[in-house]
N, CA and C atoms as a LAMMPS dump frame, in Angstrom:
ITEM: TIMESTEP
0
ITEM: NUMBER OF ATOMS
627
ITEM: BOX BOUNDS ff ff ff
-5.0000000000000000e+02 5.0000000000000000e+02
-5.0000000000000000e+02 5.0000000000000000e+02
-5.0000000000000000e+02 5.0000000000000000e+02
ITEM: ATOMS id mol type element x y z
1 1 1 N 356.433 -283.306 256.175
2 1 2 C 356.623 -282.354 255.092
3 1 3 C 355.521 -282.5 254.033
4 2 1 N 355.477 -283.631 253.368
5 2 2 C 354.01 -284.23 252.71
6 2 3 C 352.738 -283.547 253.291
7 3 1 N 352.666 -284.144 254.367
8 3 2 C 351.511 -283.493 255.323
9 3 3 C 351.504 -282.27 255.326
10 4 1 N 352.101 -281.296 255.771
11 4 2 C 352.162 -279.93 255.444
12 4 3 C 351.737 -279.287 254.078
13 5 1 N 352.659 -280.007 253.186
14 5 2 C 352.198 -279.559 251.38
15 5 3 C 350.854 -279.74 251.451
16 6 1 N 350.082 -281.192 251.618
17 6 2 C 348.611 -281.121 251.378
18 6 3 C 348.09 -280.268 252.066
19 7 1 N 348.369 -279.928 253.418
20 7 2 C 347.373 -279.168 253.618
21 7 3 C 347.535 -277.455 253.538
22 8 1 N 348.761 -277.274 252.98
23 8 2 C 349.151 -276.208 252.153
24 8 3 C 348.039 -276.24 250.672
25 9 1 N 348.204 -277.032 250.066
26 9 2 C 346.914 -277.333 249.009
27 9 3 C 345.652 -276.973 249.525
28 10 1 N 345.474 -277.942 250.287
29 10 2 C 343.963 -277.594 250.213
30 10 3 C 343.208 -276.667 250.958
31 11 1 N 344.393 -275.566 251.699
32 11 2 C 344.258 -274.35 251.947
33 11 3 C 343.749 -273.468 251.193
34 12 1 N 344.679 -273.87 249.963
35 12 2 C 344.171 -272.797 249.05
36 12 3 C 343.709 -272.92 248.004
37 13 1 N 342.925 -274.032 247.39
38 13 2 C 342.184 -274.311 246.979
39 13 3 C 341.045 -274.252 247.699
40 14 1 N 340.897 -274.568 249.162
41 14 2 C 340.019 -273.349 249.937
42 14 3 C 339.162 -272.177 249.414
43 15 1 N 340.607 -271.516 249.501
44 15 2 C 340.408 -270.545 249.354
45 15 3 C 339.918 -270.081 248.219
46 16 1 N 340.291 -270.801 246.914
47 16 2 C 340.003 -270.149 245.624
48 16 3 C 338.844 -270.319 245.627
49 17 1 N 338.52 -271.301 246.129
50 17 2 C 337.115 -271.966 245.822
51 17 3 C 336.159 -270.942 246.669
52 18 1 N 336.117 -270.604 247.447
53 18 2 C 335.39 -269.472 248.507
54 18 3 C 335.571 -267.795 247.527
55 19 1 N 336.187 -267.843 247.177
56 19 2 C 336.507 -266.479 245.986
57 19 3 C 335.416 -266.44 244.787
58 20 1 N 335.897 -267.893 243.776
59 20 2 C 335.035 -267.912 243.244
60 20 3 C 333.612 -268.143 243.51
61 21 1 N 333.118 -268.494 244.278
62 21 2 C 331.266 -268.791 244.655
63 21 3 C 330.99 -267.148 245.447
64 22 1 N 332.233 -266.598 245.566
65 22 2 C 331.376 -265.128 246.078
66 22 3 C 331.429 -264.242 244.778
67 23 1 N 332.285 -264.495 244.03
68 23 2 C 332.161 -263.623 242.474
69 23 3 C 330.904 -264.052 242.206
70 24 1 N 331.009 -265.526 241.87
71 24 2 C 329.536 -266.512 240.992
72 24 3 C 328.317 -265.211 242.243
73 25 1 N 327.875 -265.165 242.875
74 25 2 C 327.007 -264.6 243.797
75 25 3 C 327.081 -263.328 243.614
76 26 1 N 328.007 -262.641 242.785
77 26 2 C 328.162 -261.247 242.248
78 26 3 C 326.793 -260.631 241.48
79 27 1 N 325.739 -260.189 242.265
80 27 2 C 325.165 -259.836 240.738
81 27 3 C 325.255 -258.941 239.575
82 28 1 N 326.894 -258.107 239.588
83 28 2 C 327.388 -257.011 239.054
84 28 3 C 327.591 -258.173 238.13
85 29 1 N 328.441 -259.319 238.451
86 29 2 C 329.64 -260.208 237.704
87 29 3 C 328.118 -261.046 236.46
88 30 1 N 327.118 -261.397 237.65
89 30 2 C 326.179 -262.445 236.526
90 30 3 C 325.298 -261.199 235.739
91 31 1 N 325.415 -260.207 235.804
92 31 2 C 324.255 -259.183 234.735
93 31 3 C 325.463 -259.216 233.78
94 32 1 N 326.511 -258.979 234.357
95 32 2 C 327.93 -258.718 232.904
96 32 3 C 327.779 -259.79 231.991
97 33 1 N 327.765 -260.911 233.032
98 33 2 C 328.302 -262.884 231.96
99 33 3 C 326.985 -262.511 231.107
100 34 1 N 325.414 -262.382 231.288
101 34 2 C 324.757 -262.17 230.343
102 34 3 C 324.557 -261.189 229.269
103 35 1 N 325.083 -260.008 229.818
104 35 2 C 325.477 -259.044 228.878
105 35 3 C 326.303 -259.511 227.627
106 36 1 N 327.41 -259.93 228.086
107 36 2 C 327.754 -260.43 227.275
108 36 3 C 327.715 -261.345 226.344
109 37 1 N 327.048 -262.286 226.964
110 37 2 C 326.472 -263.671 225.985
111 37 3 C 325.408 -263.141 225.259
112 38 1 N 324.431 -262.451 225.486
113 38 2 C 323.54 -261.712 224.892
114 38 3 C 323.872 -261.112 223.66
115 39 1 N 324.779 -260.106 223.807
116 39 2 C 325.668 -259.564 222.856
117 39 3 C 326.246 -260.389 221.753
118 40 1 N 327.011 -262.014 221.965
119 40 2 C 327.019 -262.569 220.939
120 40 3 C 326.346 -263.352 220.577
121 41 1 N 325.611 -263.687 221.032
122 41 2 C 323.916 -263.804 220.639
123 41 3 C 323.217 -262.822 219.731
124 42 1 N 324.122 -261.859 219.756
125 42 2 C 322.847 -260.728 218.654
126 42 3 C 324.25 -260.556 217.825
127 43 1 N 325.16 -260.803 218.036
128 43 2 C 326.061 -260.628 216.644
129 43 3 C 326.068 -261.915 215.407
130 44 1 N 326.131 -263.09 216.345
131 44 2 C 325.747 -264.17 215.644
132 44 3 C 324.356 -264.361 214.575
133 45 1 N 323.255 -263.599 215.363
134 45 2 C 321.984 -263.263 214.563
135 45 3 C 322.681 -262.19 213.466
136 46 1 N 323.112 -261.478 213.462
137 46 2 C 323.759 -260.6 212.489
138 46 3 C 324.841 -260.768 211.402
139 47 1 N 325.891 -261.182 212.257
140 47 2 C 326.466 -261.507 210.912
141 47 3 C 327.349 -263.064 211.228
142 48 1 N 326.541 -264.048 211.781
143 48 2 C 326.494 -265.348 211.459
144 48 3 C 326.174 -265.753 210.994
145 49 1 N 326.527 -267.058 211.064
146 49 2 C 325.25 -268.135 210.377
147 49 3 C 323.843 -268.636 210.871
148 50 1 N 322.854 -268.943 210.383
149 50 2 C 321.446 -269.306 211.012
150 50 3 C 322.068 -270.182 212.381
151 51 1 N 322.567 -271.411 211.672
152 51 2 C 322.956 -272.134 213.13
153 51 3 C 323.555 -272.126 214.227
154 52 1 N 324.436 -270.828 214.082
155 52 2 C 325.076 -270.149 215.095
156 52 3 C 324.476 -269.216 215.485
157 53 1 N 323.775 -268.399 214.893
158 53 2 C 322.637 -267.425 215.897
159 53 3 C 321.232 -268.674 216.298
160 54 1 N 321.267 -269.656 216.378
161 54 2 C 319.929 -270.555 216.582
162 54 3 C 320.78 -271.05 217.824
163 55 1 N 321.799 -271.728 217.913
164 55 2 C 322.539 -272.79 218.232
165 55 3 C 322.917 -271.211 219.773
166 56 1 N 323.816 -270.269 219.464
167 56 2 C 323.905 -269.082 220.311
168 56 3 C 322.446 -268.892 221.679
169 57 1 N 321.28 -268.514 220.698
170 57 2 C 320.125 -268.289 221.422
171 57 3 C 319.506 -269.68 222.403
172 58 1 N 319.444 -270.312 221.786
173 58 2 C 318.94 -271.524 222.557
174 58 3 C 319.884 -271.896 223.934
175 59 1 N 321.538 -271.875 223.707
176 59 2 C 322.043 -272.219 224.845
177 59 3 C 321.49 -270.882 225.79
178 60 1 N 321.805 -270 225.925
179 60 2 C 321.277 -268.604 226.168
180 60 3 C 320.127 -269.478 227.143
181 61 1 N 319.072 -269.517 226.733
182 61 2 C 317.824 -269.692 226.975
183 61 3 C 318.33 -270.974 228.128
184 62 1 N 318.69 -272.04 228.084
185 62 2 C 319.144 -272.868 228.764
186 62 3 C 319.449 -272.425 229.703
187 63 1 N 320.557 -271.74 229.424
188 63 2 C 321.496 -271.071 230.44
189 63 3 C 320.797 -270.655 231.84
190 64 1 N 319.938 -269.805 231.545
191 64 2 C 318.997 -269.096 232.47
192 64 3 C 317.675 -270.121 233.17
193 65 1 N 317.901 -271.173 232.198
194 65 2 C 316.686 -271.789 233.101
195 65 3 C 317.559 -272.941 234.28
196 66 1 N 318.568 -273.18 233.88
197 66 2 C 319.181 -273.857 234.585
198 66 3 C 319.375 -272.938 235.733
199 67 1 N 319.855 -271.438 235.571
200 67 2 C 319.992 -270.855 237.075
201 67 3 C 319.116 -270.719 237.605
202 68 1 N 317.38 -270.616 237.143
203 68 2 C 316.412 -270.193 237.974
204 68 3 C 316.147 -271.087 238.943
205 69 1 N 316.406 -272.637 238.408
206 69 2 C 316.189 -273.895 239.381
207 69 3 C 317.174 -273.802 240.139
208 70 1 N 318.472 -274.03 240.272
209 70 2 C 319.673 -273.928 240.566
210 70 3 C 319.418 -272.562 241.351
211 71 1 N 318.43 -271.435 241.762
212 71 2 C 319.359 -270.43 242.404
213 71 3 C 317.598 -270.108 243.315
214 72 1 N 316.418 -270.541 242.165
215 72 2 C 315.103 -269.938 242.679
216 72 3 C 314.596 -271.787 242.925
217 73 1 N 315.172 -272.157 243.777
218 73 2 C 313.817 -273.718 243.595
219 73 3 C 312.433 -273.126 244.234
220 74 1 N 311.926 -273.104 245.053
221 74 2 C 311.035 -272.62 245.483
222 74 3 C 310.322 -271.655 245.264
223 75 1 N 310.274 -270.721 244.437
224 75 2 C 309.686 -269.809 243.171
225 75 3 C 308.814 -270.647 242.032
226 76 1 N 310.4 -271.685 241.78
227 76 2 C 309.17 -273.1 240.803
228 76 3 C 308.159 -273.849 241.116
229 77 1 N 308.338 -274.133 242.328
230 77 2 C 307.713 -274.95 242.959
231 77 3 C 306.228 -275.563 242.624
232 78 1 N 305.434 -274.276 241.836
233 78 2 C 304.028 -273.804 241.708
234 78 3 C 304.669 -275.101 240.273
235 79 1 N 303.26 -275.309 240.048
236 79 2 C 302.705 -275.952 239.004
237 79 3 C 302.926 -275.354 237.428
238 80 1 N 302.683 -274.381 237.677
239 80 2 C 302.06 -273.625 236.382
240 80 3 C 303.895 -273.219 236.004
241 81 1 N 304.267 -272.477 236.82
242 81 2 C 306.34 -271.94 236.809
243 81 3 C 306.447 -273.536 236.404
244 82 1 N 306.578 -274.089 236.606
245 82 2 C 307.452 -275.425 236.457
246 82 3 C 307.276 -275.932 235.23
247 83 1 N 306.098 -275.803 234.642
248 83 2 C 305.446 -276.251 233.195
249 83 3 C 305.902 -275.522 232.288
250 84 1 N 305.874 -274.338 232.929
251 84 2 C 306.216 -272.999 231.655
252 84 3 C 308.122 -273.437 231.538
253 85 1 N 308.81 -273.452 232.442
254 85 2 C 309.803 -273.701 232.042
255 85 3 C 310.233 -275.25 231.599
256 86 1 N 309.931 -276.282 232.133
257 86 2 C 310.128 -277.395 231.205
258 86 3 C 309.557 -277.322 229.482
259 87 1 N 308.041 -276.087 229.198
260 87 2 C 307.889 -276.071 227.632
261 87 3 C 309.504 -275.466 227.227
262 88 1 N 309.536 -274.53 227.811
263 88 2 C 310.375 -273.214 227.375
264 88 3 C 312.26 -274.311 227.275
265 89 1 N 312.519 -274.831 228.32
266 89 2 C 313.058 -276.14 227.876
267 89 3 C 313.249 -277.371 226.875
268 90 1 N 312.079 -277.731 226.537
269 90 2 C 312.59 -278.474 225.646
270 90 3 C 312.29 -277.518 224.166
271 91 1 N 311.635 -276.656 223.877
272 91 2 C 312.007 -275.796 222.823
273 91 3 C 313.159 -275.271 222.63
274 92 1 N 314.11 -275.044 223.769
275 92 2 C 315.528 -274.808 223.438
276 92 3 C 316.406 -275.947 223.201
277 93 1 N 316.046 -277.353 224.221
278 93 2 C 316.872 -277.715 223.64
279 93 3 C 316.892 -278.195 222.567
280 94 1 N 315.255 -278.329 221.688
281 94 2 C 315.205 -278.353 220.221
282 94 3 C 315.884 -278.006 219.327
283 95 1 N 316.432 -276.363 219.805
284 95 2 C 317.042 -275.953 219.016
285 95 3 C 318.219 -276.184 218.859
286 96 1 N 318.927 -276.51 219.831
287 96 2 C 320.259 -276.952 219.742
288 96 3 C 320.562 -278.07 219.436
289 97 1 N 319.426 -279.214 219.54
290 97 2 C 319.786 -280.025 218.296
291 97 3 C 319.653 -280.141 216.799
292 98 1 N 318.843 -279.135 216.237
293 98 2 C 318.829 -278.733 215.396
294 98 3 C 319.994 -277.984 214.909
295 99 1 N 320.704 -277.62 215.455
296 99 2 C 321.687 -276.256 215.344
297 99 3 C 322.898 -277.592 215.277
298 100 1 N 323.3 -278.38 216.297
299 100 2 C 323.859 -279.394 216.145
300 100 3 C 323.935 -280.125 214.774
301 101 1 N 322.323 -280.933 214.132
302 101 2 C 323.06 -281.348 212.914
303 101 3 C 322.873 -280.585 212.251
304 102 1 N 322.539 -279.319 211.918
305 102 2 C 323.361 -278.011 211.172
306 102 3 C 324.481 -278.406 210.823
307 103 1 N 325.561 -278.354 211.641
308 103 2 C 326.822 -277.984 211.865
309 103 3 C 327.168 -279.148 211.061
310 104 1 N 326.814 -280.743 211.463
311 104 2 C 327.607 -281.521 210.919
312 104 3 C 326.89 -281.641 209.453
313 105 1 N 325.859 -281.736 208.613
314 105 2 C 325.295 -281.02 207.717
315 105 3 C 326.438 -279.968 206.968
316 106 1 N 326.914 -279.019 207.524
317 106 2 C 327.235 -278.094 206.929
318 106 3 C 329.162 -278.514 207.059
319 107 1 N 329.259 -279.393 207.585
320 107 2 C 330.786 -279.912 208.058
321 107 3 C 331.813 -278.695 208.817
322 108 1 N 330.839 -278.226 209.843
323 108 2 C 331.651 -277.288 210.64
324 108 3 C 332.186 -278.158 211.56
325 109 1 N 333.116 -278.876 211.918
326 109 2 C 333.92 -279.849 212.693
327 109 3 C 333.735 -279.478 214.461
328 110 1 N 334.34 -278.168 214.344
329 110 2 C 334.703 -277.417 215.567
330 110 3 C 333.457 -277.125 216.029
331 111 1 N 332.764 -276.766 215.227
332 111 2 C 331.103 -276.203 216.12
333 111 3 C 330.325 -277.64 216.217
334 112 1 N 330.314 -278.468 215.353
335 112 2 C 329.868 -279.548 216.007
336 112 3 C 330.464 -280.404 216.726
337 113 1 N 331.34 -280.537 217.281
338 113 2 C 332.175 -281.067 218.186
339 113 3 C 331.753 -280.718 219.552
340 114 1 N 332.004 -279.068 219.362
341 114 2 C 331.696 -278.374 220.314
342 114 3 C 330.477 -278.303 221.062
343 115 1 N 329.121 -278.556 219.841
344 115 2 C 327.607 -279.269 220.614
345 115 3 C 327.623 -280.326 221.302
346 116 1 N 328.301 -281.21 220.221
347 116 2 C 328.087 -282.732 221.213
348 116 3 C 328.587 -282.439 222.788
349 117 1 N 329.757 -281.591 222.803
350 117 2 C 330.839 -281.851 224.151
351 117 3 C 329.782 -281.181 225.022
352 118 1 N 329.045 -280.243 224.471
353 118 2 C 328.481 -279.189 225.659
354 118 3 C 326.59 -279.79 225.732
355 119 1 N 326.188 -280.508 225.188
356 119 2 C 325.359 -281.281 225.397
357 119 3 C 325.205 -282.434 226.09
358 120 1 N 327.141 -283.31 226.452
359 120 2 C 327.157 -284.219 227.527
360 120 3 C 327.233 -283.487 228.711
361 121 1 N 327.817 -282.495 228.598
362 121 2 C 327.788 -281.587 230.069
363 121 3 C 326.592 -281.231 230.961
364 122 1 N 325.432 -281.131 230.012
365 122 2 C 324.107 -280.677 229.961
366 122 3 C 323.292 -282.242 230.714
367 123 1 N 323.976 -282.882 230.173
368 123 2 C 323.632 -284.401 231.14
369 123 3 C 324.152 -284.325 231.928
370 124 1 N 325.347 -284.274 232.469
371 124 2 C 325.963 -284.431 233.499
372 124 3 C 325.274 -283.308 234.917
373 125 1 N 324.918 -282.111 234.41
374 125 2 C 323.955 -281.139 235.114
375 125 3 C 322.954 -281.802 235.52
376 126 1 N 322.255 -282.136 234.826
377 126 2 C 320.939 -282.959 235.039
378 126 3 C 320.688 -283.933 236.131
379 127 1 N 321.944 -284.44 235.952
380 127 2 C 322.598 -285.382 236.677
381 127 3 C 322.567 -285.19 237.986
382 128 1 N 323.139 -284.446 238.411
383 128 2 C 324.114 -283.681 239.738
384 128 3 C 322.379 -282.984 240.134
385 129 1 N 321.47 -281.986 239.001
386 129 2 C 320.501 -281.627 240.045
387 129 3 C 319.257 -282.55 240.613
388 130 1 N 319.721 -283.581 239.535
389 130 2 C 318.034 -284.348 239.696
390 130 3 C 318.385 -285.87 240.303
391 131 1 N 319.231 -286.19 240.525
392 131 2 C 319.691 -287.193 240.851
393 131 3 C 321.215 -286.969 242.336
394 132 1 N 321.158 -286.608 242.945
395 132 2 C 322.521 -285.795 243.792
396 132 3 C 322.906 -287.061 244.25
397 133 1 N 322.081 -287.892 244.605
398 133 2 C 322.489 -288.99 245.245
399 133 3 C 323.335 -290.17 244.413
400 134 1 N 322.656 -290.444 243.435
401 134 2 C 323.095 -291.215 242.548
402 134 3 C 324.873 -290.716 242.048
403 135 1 N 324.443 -289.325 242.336
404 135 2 C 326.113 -289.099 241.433
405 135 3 C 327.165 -289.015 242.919
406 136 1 N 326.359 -288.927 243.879
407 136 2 C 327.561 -288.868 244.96
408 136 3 C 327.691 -290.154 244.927
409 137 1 N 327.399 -291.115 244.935
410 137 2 C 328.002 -292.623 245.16
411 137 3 C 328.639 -292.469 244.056
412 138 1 N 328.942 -291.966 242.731
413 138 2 C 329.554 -292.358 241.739
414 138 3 C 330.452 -290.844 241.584
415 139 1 N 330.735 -290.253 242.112
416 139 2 C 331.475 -289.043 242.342
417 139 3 C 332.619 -289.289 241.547
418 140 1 N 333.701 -290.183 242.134
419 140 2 C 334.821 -290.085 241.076
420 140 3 C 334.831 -290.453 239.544
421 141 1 N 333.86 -290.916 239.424
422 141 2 C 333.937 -291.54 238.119
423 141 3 C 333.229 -289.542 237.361
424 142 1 N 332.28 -289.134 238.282
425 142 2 C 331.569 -288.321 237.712
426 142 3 C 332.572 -286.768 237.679
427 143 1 N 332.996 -286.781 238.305
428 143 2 C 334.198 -285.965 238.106
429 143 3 C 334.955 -285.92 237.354
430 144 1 N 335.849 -287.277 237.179
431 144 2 C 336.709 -287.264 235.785
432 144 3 C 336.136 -287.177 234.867
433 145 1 N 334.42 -287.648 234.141
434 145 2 C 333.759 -287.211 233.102
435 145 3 C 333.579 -285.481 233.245
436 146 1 N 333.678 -284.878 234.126
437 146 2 C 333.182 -283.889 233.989
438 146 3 C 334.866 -283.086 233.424
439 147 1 N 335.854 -283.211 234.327
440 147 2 C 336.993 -283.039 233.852
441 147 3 C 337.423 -283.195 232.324
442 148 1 N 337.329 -284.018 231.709
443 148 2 C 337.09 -284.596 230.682
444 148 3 C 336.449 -283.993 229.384
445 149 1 N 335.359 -283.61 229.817
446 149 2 C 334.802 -282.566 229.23
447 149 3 C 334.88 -281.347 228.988
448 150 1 N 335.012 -280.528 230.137
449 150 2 C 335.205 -279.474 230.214
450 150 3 C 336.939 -279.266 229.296
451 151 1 N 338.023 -280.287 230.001
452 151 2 C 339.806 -280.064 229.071
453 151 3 C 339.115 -280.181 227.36
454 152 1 N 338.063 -280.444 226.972
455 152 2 C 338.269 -280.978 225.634
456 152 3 C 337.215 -279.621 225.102
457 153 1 N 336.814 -278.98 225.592
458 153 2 C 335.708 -278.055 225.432
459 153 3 C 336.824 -276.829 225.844
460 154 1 N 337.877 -276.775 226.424
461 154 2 C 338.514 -276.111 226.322
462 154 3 C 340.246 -275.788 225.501
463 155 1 N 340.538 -277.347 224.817
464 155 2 C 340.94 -277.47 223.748
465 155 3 C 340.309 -276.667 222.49
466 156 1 N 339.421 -276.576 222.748
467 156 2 C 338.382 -276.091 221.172
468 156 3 C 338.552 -274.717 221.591
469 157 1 N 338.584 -274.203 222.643
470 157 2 C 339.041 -272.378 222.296
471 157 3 C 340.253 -272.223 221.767
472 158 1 N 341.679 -273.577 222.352
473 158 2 C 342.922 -273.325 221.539
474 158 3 C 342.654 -273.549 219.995
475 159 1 N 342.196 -274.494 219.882
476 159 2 C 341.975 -274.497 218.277
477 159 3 C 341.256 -273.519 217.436
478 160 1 N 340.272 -273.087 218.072
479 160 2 C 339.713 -271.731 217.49
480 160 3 C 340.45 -270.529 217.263
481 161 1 N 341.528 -270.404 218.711
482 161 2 C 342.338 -269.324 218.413
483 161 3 C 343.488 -269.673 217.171
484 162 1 N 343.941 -270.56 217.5
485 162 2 C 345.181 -271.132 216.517
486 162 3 C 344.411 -271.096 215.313
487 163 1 N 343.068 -271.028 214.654
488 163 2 C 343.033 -270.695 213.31
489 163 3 C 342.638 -269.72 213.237
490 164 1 N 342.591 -268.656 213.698
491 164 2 C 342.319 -266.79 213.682
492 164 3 C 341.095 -266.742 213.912
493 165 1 N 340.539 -267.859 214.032
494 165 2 C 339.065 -267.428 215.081
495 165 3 C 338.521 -266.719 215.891
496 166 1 N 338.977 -265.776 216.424
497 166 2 C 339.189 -265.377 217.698
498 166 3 C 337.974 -264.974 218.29
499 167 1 N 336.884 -264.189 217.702
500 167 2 C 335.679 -264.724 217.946
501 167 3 C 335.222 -265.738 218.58
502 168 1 N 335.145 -266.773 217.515
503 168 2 C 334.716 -267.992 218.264
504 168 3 C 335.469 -268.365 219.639
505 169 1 N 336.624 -268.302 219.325
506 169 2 C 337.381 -268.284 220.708
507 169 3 C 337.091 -267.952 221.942
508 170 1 N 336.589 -266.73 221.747
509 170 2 C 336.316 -265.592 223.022
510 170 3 C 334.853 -266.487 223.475
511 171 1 N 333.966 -266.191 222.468
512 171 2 C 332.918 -267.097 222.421
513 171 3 C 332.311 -268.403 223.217
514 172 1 N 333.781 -269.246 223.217
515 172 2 C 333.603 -270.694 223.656
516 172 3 C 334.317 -270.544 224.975
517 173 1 N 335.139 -269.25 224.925
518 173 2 C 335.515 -269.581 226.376
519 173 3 C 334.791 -268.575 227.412
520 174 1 N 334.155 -267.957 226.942
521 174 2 C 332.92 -267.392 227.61
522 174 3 C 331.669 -268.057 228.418
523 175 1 N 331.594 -269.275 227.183
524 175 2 C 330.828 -270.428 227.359
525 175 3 C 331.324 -271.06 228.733
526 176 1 N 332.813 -271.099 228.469
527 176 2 C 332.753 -272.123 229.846
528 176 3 C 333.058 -271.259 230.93
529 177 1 N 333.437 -270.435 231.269
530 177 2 C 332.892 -269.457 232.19
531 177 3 C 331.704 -269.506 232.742
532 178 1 N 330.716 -269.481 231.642
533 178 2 C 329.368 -269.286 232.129
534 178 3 C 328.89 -270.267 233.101
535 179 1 N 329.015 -271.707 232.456
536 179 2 C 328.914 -273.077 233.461
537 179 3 C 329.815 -273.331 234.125
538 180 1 N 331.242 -272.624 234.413
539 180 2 C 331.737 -273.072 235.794
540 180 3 C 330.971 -271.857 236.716
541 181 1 N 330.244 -270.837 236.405
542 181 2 C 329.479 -270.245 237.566
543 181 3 C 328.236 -271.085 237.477
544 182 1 N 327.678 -271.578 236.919
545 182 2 C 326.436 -272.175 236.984
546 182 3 C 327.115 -274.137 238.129
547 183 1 N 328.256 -274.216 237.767
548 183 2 C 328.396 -275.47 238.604
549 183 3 C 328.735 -275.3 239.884
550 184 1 N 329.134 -273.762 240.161
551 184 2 C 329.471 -273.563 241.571
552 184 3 C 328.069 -273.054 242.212
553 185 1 N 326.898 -272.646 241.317
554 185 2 C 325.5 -272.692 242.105
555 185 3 C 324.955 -273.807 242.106
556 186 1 N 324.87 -274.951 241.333
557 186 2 C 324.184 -275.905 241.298
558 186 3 C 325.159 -276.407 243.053
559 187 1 N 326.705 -276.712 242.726
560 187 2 C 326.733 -277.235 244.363
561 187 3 C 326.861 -276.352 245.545
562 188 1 N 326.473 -275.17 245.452
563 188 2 C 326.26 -274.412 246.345
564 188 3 C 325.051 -274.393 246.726
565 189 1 N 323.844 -274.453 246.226
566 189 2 C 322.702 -274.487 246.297
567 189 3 C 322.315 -275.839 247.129
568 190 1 N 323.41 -276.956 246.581
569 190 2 C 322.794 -278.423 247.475
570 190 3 C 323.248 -278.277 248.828
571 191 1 N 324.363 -277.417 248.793
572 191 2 C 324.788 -277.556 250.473
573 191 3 C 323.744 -276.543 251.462
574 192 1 N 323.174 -275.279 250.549
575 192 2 C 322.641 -274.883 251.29
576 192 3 C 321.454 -275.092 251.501
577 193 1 N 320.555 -276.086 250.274
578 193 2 C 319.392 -276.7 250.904
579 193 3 C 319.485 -277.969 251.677
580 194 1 N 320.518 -278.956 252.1
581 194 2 C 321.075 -279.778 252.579
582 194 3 C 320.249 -280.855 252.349
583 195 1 N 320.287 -282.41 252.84
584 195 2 C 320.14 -283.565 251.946
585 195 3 C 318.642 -283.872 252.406
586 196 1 N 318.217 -282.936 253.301
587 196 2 C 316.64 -283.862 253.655
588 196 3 C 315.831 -282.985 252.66
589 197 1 N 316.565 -281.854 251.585
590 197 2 C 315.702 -281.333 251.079
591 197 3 C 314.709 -282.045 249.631
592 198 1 N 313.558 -281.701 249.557
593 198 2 C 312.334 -282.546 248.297
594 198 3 C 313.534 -282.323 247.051
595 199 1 N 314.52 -281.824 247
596 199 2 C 315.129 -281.664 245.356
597 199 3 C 315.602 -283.173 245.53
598 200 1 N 316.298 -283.496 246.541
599 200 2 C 317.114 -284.775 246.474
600 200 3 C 315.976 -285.823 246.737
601 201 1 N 314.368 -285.734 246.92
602 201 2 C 313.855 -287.149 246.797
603 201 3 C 313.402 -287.595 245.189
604 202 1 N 313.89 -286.273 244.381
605 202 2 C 313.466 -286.866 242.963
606 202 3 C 314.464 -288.112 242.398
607 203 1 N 315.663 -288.473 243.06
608 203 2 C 316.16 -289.001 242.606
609 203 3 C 315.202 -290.512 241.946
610 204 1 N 314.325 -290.92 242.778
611 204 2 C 313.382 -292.326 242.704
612 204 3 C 312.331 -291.872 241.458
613 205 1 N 312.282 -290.909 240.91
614 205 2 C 311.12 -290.353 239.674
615 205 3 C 312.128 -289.935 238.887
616 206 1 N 313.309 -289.778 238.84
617 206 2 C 314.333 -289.693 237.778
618 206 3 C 313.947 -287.842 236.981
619 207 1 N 313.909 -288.195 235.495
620 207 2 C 313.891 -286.491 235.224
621 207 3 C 312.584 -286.481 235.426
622 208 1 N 312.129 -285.29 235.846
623 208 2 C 310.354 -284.406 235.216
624 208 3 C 309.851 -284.739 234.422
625 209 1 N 308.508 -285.361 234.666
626 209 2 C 307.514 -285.514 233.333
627 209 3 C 307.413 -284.095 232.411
């Protein structure tokens, strides 16, 4: 009976999981997720604050460079693509640390909370693309951090809503939308370049010069 339930489970978790990576592969669904982030990206420039239209744009910018590796490796490959986006990289994530101590600077609790949480995540990515090996031997541990993160990053939309935020709300949970499609390409992408591929020998050179 046990036996049956699990594999009643993991039927359909199967299944969900095969649902979602064909939405994530939607390109109706990923022009919308940027549409939209875009959009509060230009409202935040409008009638936000500097550090929330800075802090907005920069993840933005992230966002997209993480899928180009994650969806185009071999497009980068070239010298010159690879440079342009590691500048274009660490100028964003400049900004979001900047935008970060903004927040605590300005004692926005929730928005800086909310950097730190989504800046360990941003390691943990890093992690998983530049290192695959390293985190599969350490998988469970790297999972419950990721779990971990994500429940507490999604605490902060309840709290946003529970103080009439709702904005921000929509906002942050948009956010994580965005990177659970970006985590179902990052491990979709490893299965389909499989383990003899050059992404997984960077693990021994660690991140990109």
């Amino acid at each position: 009976m046990l036996a049956d339930r699990k594999t009643y489970s993991e039927t359909r978790f199967g299944r969900v999981l095969r649902i979602s990576r064909a939405l994530a592969d939607s390109p109706v669904y990923r022009a919308a997720l940027y549409v939209f982030l875009a959009g509060n990206t230009f409202y935040f420039a409008l009638a936000g604050t500097p550090s929330k239209a800075l802090d907005a744009a920069a993840w933005l910018i992230l966002l997209a460079l993480f899928e180009i590796e994650g969806r185009f490796p071999h497009w980068i490959s070239g010298g010159r693509r690879r440079a342009t986006i590691h500048v274009l990289r660490v100028i964003a994530a400049a900004g979001v640390l900047v935008a970060t101590v903004a927040y605590a600077l300005e004692e926005d609790v929730l928005d800086a909370i909310n950097a730190v949480l989504w800046i360990a995540v941003v390691i943990l990515l890093e992690a998983e693309v530049r290192l695959p090996r390293w985190v599969a031997r350490a998988r469970a541990a790297f999972i419950g951090i990721a779990v971990l993160l994500y429940g507490a990053l999604a605490v902060l939309v309840v709290l946003w809503g529970a103080a009439g935020l709702w904005f921000d709300a929509y906002d942050a949970a948009l956010w994580l939308i965005a990177f659970a499609t970006l985590e179902l390409d990052v491990g979709g992408a490893r299965l389909r370049l499989g383990p003899g591929h050059p992404t997984e020998q960077k693990e021994t050179h660690g991140f990109p010069p």
